[in-house]
C-alpha positions, 0 to 999 in steps of 0.5 A: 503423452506428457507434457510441462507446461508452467503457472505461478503462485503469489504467497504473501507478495513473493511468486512461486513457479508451479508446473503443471503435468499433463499426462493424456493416456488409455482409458477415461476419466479426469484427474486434477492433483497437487492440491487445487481449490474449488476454483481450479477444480470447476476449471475443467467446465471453463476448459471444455466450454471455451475449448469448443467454441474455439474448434478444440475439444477435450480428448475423451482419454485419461487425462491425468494433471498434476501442479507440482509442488504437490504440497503448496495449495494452489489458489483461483482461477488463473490456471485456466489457460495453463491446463488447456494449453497442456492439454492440447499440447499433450493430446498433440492437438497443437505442436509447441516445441516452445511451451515450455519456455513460457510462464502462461496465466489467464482465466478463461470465459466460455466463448475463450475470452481471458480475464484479468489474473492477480498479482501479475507483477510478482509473477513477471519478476519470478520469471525473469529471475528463473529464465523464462523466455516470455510471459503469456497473460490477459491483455489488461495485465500486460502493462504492469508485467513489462514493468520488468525488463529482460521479459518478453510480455504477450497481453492476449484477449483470446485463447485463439491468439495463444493456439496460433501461436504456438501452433503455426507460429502467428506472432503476437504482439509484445508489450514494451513500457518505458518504466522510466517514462511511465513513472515521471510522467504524471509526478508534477500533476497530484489529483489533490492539491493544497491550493483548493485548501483556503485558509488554515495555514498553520494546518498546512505548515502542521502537514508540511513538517509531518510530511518532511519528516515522517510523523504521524498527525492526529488532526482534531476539530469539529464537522466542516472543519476541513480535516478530510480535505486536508489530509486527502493531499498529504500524498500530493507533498510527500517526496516523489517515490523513488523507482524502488518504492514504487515497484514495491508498492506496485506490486502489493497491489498486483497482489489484490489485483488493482493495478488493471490498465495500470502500469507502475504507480507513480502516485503515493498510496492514500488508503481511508477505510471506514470505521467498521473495518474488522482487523484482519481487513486492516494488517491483512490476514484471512483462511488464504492470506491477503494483504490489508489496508496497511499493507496497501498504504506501504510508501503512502498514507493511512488516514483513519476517519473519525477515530474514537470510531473505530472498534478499540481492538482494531486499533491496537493491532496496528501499534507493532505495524507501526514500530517495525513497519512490517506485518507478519501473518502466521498460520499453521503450516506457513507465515507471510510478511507484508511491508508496512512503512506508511504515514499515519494520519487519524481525525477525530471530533473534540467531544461526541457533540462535535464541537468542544474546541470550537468557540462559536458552538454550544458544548453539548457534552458532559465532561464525563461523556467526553472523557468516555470518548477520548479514552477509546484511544489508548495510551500506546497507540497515541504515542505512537502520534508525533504531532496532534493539532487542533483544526478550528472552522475556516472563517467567512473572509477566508472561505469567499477569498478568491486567491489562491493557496500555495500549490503543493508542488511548491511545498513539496520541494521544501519537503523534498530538501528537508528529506535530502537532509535526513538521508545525509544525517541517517545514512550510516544507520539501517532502518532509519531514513527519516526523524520520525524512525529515530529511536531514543539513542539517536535522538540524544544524538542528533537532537541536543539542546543549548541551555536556553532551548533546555530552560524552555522545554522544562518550563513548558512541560512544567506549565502545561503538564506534558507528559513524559512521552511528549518530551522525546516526540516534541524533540523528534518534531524540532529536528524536522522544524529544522530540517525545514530550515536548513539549520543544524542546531535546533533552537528555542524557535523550533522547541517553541514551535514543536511544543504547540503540536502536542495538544492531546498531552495537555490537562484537560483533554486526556487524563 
C-alpha cells in the first residue's frame, strides 16, 4: 500500500516542502531514497526502537521510502517522526484519512519521546502558505511555529500522542500565541541598561548618535575602561524592532535552532564572538550552509572584542556584508542568501601595552610596534566605521557616585524620534532607511552646509589632517546630531560636535 505523508526542508532561511512516499509491499528489505544524510539513513534504528516500546512494530515487508524532490539532499534527524507515521499508515497499522493534511517533523528517542527540530518558524510559514491544515512538531517548538496565524500548531511530547491522533481521533492540544502580546510584553524591560553605566557621558551621547542613525562605532581605550560594558547596552537604545524585523530575525535563528521555548524575539540581537573565530563562522557558509554571526546579528549588534585581534582575513570578509547588508553563499550546485543589516560595534586597546591614550599609565610600546598594531586594521574596513571615540578610565568620584545614570528607555525615545525623522526624509528611496545608508549623491542632498559650517569643516580637516574618507562620515554624523535635535539645517554645533568622533583619522594614530 502507498502512502504521502509531508516533511520540510530549510535552505538558507526559506522552507521546502518534501514528501515522503512510503510504499510497503512483498518481499523483504528497507530502502531509503531521494538523497538522505547519514542522519536520516540511521533513522530506521530510532524508528524500529520507539515504534516497539510503543506497542508498534516495523512490518517485516519491503518497505520502499522515497523524500521526493529526489534531487534536493535532505538533511538531519528531523524526519523521524515523518517516516514512522508513513510507515505505519502505509502498513495499515494506524487509519489517517487526515495525514495527508499535516506538515509533520519531529526527531525521535528510543522510548518515542520527540526532541526539538530546527527551523520551525520557516517550516510553519511554508505550510500555511501552501495549505496545510495543521503542523505536528515537538512541543518545545511549538511556541515559535504559532507565531503564524491561519495554522493550527500541535506541540507533542510523545509518538503515542500523534498515533492516537490519528487513529482514533484523541485530540491534541493546540498552541495559541497572541503574536502581539508576546512581542510588546517585555519591549520596556532591557536585560542591560545604560544607568549601571557610571560616568562616561560622552560615551553614552557617542552610543546615543550611533544608535539614532545607524553608524558603526569603534570604541578605543585601555582595560577597564568600560567598552565591553557599554557596548553590551547598544541593544537596549536602539528603536524597538517593528513585527516585521522581528519575524525575520526569528526566523534566522529558527534556522540554527536557538528559538527553544521562545516564541518571537522581541529583544535586538546582540552577537560577541571570540577573536578566533574562523570566517565561514562569521558571514556563514560550510559543506551544508549555515547562517553566521553576522547573519545572527540581522536587526541588531555585531560587537567585535579586541579587534586588531582578530585574524586580518577575517575581517575583510565582513567589508561587502557591510555595504550590501546581505550575505551570499554559492556552492556548486545551489546559492544561499542570508540577510545581514547589523550595527557595527568593534573595541580595540590603544597600543598592544594597552594604555597608550591613558594619561595615568606608562606607554610601553615602541612607536613601530604600535604602528604594526593598528594596521591590522585595513584601510577599507576602517571606512566602513562612521565614528571612532577614544574611552579614558572612569575616575575614582564617578565610580563611588551613588547616583544613577539616565536609564536607557529615557534615551531610547530621543532615539526613537530622531528615527522617525529619517523615515520621513527617506521614504521615497529604497535601500536607505537611516543616515548611515546614505550614499555620497544623497549626502550632497541632504547634508548641505551654510558658508560658516563650510570654513569650519575645511580648517579642521586642514589642521588635524583628516583624510579624505572623514569628510563624507563626519557629514553623515552631523545629520544624525541634527536629527537628534529636531533641526533641519545643520550647523557649525553639529560639524564641530561630528569632527571630535573621527579619532583614527588623525596623524599619529594610523598612518
Amino acid at each position: 500500500m502507498l502512502t504521502k505523508v509531508y516533511g520540510s526542508a530549510v535552505f538558507g532561511v526559506e522552507a521546502t516542502t518534501i514528501t515522503v512516499e512510503v510504499n510497503v509491499d512483498k518481499g523483504v528489505g528497507y530502502h531509503l531514497v531521494g538523497l538522505p544524510d547519514n542522519a536520516i539513513k540511521e533513522s530506521n534504528y530510532r524508528i524500529a526502537a520507539a515504534l516497539q516500546n510503543n506497542g508498534y512494530k516495523i512490518p517485516g515487508k519491503k518497505i520502499t521510502i522515497n523524500m521526493a524532490p529526489a534531487d534536493l539532499r535532505k538533511e538531519g534527524s528531523a524526519y523521524d517522526l515523518t517516516l514512522a507515521l508513513g510507515i505505519l499508515s502505509a502498513s495499515s497499522q494506524i487509519q489517517s484519512e487526515e495525514i495527508e493534511q499535516y506538515i509533520i517533523m519531529g526527531e525521535l528517542s528510543l522510548d518515542g519521546s520527540l526532541q526539538p527540530i530546527k527551523g520551525a518558524l520557516p517550516i510553519a510559514i511554508k505550510a500555511q502558505e501552501e495549505g496545510f491544515k495543521g503542523f505536528i512538531l515537538p512541543s518545545q517548538n511549538a511556541k515559535e511555529a504559532a507565531i503564524v496565524g491561519d495554522l493550527k500548531v500541535y506541540g507533542v511530547d510523545n509518538i503515542k500522542q500523534v498515533l492516537e491522533f490519528f487513529d482514533q481521533g484523541t485530540p491534541l492540544e493546540q498552541t495559541i500565541i497572541d503574536t502581539r502580546a508576546e512581542f510588546y510584553k517585555s519591549l520596556d524591560f532591557p536585560e542591560f541598561d545604560f544607568s549601571d553605566v557610571k560616568g562616561q557621558e560622552s560615551i553614552k551621547r557617542c552610543m546615543e548618535i550611533a544608535a539614532a542613525g545607524g553608524h558603526n562605532i569603534i570604541l578605543i581605550g585601555p582595560p577597564g575602561a568600560g567598552k565591553t560594558m557599554l557596548a553590551k547596552r547598544l541593544p537596549s537604545i536602539l528603536p524597538p524592532m517593528t513585527l516585521q524585523e522581528a519575524l525575520e530575525t526569528t526566523k534566522i535563528h529558527s534556522v540554527v535552532g536557538k528559538i527553544k521555548n521562545m516564541g518571537l524575539m522581541n529583544q535586538r540581537p546582540f552577537r560577541s564572538p571570540h577573536h578566533t573565530i574562523s570566517d565561514v563562522a562569521l558571514v556563514g557558509g560550510g559543506a551544508y550552509p549555515q547562517p553566521g554571526e553576522i547573519s545572527l546579528s540581522h536587526n541588531g549588534v555585531l560587537f567585535l572584542d579586541e579587534l586588531p585581534e582578530f585574524k586580518r582575513g577575517v575581517l575583510e570578509v565582513m567589508r561587502q556584508p557591510l555595504e550590501d547588508r546581505e550575505v551570499t553563499i554559492s556552492r556548486a550546485r545551489f546559492t544561499v542568501t542570508y540577510p545581514s543589516s547589523f550595527m557595527l560595534v568593534a573595541s580595540m586597546n590603544p597600543s598592544p601595552g594597552g594604555y597608550f591614550n591613558d594619561p595615568d599609565a606608562p606607554v610601553t610600546s615602541s612607536p613601530a610596534e604600535m604602528q604594526r598594531y593598528l594596521s591590522k586594521i585595513s584601510g577599507p574596513l576602517l571606512d566602513r566605521i562612521d565614528i571612532h571615540i577614544e574611552v579614558t578610565p572612569v575616575p575614582f568620584e564617578k565610580l563611588s557616585e551613588d547616583r544613577k545614570g539616565e536609564s536607557s528607555v529615557d534615551i531610547r525615545k530621543r532615539v526613537t524620534a530622531a528615527r522617525e525623522i529619517q523615515t520621513k526624509r527617506f521614504k521615497s528611496l529604497e535601500n536607505v532607511h537611516y543616515n548611515a545608508q546614505m550614499s555620497t549623491k544623497q549626502i550632497r542632498e541632504f547634508c548641505s552646509l551654510d558658508v560658516a559650517s563650510k570654513a569650519l569643516l575645511k580648517n579642521a580637516m586642514e589642521r588635524l589632517n583628516l583624510s579624505a574618507r572623514a569628510y563624507d562620515r563626519i557629514l553623515k554624523v552631523a545629520r544624525t546630531i541634527a536629527d537628534l535635535a529636531s533641526d533641519e539645517a545643520l550647523n557649525g554645533n553639529h560639524i564641530s560636535e561630528a569632527i571630535q568622533y573621527r579619532s583614527l583619522d588623525r596623524e599619529g594614530w594610523l598612518g
